[in-house]
N, C-alpha and C positions, 0 to 999 in steps of 0.2 A: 504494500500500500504506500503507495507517494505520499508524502507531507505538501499542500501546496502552500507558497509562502512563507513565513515565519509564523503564524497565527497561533498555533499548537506550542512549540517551543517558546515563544514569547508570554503565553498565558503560563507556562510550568514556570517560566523565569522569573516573570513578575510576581509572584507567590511565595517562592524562594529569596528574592533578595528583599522582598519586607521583613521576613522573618531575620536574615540576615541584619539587617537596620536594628530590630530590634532587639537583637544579640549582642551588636556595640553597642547598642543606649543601656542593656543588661548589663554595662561592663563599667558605665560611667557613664557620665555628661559627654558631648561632644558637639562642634558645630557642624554646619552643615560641609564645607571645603573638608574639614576633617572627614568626616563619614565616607564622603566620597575620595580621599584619598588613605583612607583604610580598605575600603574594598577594593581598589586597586591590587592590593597585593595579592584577592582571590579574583584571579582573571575571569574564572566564570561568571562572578559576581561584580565585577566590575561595571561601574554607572556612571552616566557623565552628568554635572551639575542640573542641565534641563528635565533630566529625569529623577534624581534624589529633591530637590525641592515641591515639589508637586506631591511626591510621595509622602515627603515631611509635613505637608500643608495636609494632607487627607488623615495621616495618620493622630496630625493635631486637632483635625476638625471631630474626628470618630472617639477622641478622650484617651489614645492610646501611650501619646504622649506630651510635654507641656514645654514650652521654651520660655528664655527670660535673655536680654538683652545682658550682654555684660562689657566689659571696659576690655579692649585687647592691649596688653602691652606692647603692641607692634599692630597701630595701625589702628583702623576705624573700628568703632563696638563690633559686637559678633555675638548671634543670634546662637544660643547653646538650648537643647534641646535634652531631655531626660526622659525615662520611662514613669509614668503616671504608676498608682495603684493598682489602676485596670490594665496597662499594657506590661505588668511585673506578671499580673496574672494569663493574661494574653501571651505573651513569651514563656510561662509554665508551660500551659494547656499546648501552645504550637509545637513545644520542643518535645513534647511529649508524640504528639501526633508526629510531626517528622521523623523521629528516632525510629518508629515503628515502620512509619511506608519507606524509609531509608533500608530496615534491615530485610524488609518486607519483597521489594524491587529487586535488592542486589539477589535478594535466594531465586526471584523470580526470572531475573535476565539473565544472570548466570555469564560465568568468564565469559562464554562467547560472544555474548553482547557487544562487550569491546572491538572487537574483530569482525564486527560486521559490516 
């Protein structure tokens, strides 16, 4: 079965790099330029500014997490963003559910999947 487009891979992606987001805000505060040059470092998950702020702005509007302006010592304030009560609980319940379709997938696709 062909995939046409990105459309399939794009909706598994964008599912993944929220939770992802919400994994650094799990770890600390962070601003936005920051978020998106930590996930750099996982290529897959890698996102460029046009798409981490938009995400940041839904995930603020849904209560998942909350920002406050703060003073940068290099340079103009800088919007720092944290996980809420609900997205602390959010980031349980998700990491819970990925662990599972994560161990869930790899039993299902199996080495060969790789190589395919």
């Amino acid at each position: 079965m062909a995939i046409e487009g990105e459309a399939i891979p794009s909706q598994l992606r964008k599912g993944v790099v929220e939770l992802a987001v919400l994994a650094l805000l799990h770890r600390g505060e962070a601003y936005g330029a920051e978020i998106v040059d930590r996930l750099v470092q996982y290529p897959g998950l890698a996102i460029s500014a046009g798409t981490a702020y938009p995400l940041l702005n839904r995930l603020k509007k849904t209560g998942l997490i909350t920002s406050e302006w703060q003073e940068s010592p290099v340079g103009p304030p800088r919007k720092y963003y944290r996980l809420s009560p609900a997205g602390e609980r959010a980031f349980v319940a998700m990491t819970k559910v990925w662990t599972a379709m994560s161990a869930d997938m790899t039993d299902l696709l199996g080495k060969d999947a790789t190589h395919a």
